[in-house]
N, C-alpha and C positions, 0 to 999 in steps of 0.2 A: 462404545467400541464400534466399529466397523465389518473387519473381515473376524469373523469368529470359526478355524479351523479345529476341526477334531483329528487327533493325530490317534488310530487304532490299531495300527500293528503293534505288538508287542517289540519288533524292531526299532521302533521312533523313525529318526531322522535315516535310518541305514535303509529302510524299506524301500520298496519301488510306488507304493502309495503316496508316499511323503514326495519320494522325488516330482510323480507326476504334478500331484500337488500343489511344486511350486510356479510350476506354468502357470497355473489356475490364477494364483496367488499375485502372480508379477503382472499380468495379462489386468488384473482386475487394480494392480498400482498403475496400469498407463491409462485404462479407460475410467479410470474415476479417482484421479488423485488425490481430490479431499477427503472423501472416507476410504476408499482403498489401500493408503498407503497404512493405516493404524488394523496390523493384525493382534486377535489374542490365539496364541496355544493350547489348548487343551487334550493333555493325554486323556483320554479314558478306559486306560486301564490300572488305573488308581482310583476309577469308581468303586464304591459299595452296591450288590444287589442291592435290591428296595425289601425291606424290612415288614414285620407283622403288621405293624401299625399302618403301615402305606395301604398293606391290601384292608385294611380293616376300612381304611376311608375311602377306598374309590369302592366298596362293597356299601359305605355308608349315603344317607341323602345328601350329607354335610361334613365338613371336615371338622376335626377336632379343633376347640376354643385354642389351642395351643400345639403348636408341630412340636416333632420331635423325632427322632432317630434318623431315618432317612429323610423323611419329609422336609426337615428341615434341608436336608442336599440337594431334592427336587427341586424347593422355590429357587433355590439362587441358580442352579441349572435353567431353567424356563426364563428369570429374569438375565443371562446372560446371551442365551437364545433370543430375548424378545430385543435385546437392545441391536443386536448385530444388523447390521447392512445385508451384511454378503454370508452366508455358510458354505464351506470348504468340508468336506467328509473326505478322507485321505484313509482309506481302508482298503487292507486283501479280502478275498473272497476267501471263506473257509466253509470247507465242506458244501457247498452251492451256495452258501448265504453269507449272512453279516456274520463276526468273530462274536462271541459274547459279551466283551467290554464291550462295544455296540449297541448290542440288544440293550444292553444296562440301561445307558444312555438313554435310547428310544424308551423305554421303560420309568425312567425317570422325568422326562418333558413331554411325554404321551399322556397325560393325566387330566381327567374330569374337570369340571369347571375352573380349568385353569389354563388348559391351550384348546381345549374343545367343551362346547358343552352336547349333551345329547335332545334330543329331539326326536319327532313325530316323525318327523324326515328321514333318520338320521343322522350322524353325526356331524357336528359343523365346526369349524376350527373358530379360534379365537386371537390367531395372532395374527398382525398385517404380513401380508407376502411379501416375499421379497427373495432373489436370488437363491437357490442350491446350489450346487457344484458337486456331484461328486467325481473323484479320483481313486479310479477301482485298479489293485491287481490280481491276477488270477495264474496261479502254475499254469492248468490248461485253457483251452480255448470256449468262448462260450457265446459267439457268432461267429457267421460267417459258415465256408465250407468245408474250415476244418474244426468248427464245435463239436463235443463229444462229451458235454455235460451241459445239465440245467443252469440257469440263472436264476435263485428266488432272492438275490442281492437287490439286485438294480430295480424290481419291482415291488419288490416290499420295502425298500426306504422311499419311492416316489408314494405311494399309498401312506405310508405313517407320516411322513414330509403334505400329503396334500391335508390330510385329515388336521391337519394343526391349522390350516389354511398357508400353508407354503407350498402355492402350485407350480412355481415357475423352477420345475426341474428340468438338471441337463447332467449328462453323462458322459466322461472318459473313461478310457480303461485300457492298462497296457496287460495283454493277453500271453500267453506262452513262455511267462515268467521260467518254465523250466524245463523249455525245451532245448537250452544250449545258447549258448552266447553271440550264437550271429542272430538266432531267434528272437531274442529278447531286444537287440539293437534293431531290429527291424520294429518291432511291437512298440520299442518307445517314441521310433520316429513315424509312426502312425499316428502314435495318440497327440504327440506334441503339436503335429499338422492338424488335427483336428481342432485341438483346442485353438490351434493363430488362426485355424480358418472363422472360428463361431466368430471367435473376436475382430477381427478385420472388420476396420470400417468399408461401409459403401463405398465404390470407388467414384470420387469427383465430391466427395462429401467428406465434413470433417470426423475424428472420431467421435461416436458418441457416448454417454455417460447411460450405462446399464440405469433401467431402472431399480428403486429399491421396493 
């Protein structure tokens, strides 16, 4: 796979997450045709929390000779993470942070010798880097000079995103989702100008192809 998107509003495709999203999405089919145009979907709030046996093994030196319960949902989650090109996070902000299907997520590809191992140092990740995206929305504002709540969204997925070794994080986010309907029109066509601005090639130069 290529673009591997996690869709986390309980909304799906209705949300203002998803919409932004698809900027991300189309922006990364013009500057990198060959892998960017093959997206996969992923809800996640059809995950399972992580199970007794999961905490039993990241408390253990070794995993168990044989997975089972959730473990078994972690590997193919990390092997679907490890194949992607590009990740898309397409999430509202709840309560200043990630939604809990989220957390799942980060809870399930967050795991011991298997996207990081530990160290003297440390924690060190294990997967090659390659592109984030996320696509944040938030009812109220959360920069700028009319923020009036924290953000521990956007800093706590660049931290669990770098600790796997995926540093090359970048941020949108349409804000004031529910301040009224001219509010939200303005908040979208912020974020969407942000996003044509990251992506715009140099000018006199041709587009370039994101690394992976």
């Amino acid at each position: 796979m290529s673009v591997l998107r996690l869709i986390c509003s309980p909304r799906g495709a209705a949300s203002e997450s998803y919409r932004l999203s698809q900027f991300v999405v189309r922006a990364l089919a013009r500057t990198d045709a060959e892998r960017g145009r093959e997206l996969v979907d992923f809800d996640v709030n059809q995950l399972s929390h992580v199970d007794a046996e999961y905490a039993w093994a990241l408390g253990s030196p070794a995993d168990p000779a044989q997975a089972t319960g959730t473990l078994c949902e972690s590997d193919g989650l990390i092997r679907a993470l490890a194949a992607a090109d590009y990740l898309v996070i397409a999430t509202p902000m709840h309560n200043y942070t990630v939604p809990s299907a989220l957390k799942a997520w980060v809870d399930h590809v967050l795991r011991v010798r298997h996207s990081f191992n530990v160290t003297r140092q440390g924690k060190v990740g294990l997967l090659a880097d390659r592109p984030v995206f996320l696509a944040a929305a938030s009812g109220g504002f959360f920069t700028g000079e009319r923020a009036r709540q924290p953000d521990f969204l956007t800093p706590y997925l660049k931290a669990a995103m770098a600790t796997m070794g995926l540093k090359s994080f970048h941020a949108f986010a349409v804000e004031g989702t529910a301040m009224g309907r001219e509010a939200l029109q303005a908040a979208r066509l912020r974020a969407q100008a942000q996003i044509a601005g990251f992506f715009a090639p140099v000018p006199g130069e041709q587009e370039a192809v994101l690394p992976a």
